[in-house]
N, C-alpha and C positions, 0 to 999 in steps of 0.2 A: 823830476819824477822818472823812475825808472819804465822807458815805454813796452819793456816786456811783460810789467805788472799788469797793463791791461787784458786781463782776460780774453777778450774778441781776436785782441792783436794777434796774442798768442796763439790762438788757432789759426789764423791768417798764415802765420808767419811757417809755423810746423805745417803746414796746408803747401805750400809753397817748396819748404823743405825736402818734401815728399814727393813734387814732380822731377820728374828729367831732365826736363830745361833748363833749372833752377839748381840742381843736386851741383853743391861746389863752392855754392854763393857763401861769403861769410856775412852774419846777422846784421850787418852794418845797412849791403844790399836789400836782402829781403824784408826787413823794413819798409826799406822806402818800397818796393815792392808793392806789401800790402797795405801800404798808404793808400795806393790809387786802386785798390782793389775794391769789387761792389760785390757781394754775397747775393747771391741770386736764387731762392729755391725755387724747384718745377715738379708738378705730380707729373704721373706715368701719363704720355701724350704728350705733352706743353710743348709746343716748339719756342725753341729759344732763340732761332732766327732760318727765315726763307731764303731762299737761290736769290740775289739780287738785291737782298736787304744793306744798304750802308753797312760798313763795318764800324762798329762801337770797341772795337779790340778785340782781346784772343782770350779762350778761357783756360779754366783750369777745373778740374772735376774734386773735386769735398769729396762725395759718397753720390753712390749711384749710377745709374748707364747713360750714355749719351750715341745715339744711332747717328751718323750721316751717310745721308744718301740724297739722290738723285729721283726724279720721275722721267720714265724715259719715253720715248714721243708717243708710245700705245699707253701711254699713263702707268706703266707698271714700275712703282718704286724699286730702286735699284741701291742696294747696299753697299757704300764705299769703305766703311770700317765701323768698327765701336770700340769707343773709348768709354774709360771705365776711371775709376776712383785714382790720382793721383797722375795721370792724366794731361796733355792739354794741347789746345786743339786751334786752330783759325791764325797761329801765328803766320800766315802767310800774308792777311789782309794788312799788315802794318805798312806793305810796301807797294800797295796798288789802293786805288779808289774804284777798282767795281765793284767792290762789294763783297758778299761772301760767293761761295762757288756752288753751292751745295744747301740744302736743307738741313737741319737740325733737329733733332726731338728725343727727347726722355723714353727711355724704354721701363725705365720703374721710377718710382718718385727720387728725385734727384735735388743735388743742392753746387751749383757750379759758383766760380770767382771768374766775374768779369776784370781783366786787365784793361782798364781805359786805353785807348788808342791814342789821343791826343797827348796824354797824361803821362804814358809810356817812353813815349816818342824824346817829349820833354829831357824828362830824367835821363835817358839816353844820352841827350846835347850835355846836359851839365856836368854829367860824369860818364865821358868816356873809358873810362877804366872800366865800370860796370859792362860797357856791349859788347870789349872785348874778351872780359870773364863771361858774356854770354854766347860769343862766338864759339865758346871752347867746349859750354854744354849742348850747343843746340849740333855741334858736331858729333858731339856721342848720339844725342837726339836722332841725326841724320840715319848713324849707323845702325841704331836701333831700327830704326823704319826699313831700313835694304834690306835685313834682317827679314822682316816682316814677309818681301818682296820675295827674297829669296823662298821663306817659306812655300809663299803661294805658285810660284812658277815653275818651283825643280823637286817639292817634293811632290807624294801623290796623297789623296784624303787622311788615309789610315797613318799615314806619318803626322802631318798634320796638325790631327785631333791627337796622338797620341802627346803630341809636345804640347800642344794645347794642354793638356789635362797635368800634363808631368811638372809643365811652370805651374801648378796652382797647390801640388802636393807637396812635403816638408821635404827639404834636400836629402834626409838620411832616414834610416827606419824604413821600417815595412808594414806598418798600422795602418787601417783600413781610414781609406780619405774622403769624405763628402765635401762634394764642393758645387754649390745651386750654381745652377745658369742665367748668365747677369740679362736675358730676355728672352723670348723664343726659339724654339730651337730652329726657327727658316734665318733666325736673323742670326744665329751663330754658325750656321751652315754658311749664308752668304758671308759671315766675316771669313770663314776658313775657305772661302772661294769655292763653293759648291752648291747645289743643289738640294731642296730638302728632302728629294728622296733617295739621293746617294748618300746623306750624313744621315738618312735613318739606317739604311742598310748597313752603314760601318757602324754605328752603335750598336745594332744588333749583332754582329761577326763580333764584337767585344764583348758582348754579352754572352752568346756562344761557346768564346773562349773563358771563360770567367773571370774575367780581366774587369768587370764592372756590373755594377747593378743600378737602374735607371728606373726611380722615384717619383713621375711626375717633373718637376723643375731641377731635383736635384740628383747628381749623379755619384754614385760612391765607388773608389776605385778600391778595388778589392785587396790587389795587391803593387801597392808603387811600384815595387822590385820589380815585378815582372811587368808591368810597363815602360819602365826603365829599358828593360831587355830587351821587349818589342821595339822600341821606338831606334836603342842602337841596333838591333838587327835590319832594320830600313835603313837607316842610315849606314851600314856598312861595318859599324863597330862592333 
């Protein structure tokens, strides 16, 4: 039997397809991949695991948000990133036993793929080929994240959210873009390393500028081009 024919499989496998880590693998891999994969949905809140919880493996995100953060000694949750649809997150826990580092929880109802830890590990030993075709993705992985780094240390807000907004719009054209906010706007302030009353004030200077109109959840860019513009004139181009 042809195991693509399985329906589940098949979203498993394009699921897989579709993250970073993974982008490269040929189907032989990701297979066995979503072999040891466990489909997990979560409504908005659900945590999927606490600071300290065993690690059961590393996810990958289906559809929907996924917040980690921290609570910090005055109990005030502190936002490490969010990760979103395509996604995937806790591959760090594969090579330590404390556990996870950080909290978890769904910011809108969500559907993640647990990667078994044990399971993982496994298939690892039996086909070395495979870890070193995953040494190759999780290095672009790597540089995606410095990327990220980089974002938050050298540029300033308004750059930022401009790139922010400019990754979500169609590379070409100038047709007006709506694109919802994948959870609160304090928890995409604190993804973009700020505060929520500096990311209201730079959506409002945007708004000013006609550069955007802000809908309740969803934001629509009025004109890519000219965000385009803005965002190389920060940047120097």
């Amino acid at each position: 039997m042809n195991p693509t024919a399985d329906p589940k499989l098949t979203v498993l496998i394009n699921t897989l397809r579709e993250c970073q880590l993974f982008s490269g693998l040929p189907p032989a891999d990701l297979r066995g991949i979503a072999g040891i994969a466990i489909a997990k949905p979560l409504e908005k809140n659900d945590y999927l695991f606490r600071e300290g919880d065993p690690s059961r493996g590393f996810y990958v995100i289906q559809s929907g948000t996924i917040s980690i953060h921290r609570l910090t000694p005055a109990g005030k949750e502190q936002i490490i990133h969010i990760f979103q649809a395509g996604d995937s997150f806790a591959e760090a826990t594969l090579a330590t036993d404390t556990g996870y580092p950080a909290d978890a929880r769904a910011l809108a109802p969500s559907r993640v793929l647990l990667i078994q830890k044990d399971a993982f590990i496994a298939l690892l030993k039996r086909q070395p080929e495979l870890a070193l075709r995953m040494l190759a993705s999780m290095s672009q992985h790597l540089r995606v994240i410095v990327s990220r780094l980089n974002d938050l240390t050298q540029k300033d807000v308004e750059t930022r959210l401009a790139h922010w907004l400019v990754k979500r719009c169609p590379n070409s054209g100038n047709s007006p873009c709506a694109i919802e906010l994948p959870g609160t706007k304090r928890a995409l302030a604190a993804e973009l390393g700020t505060v929520s009353e500096t990311f209201s004030r730079t959506l409002a200077k945007f708004r000013e500028q006609k550069i955007i109109e802000v809908k309740g959840k969803v934001v629509k860019v009025l004109s890519p081009a000219n965000l385009r513009n803005l965002l190389n004139r920060h940047l120097g181009g």
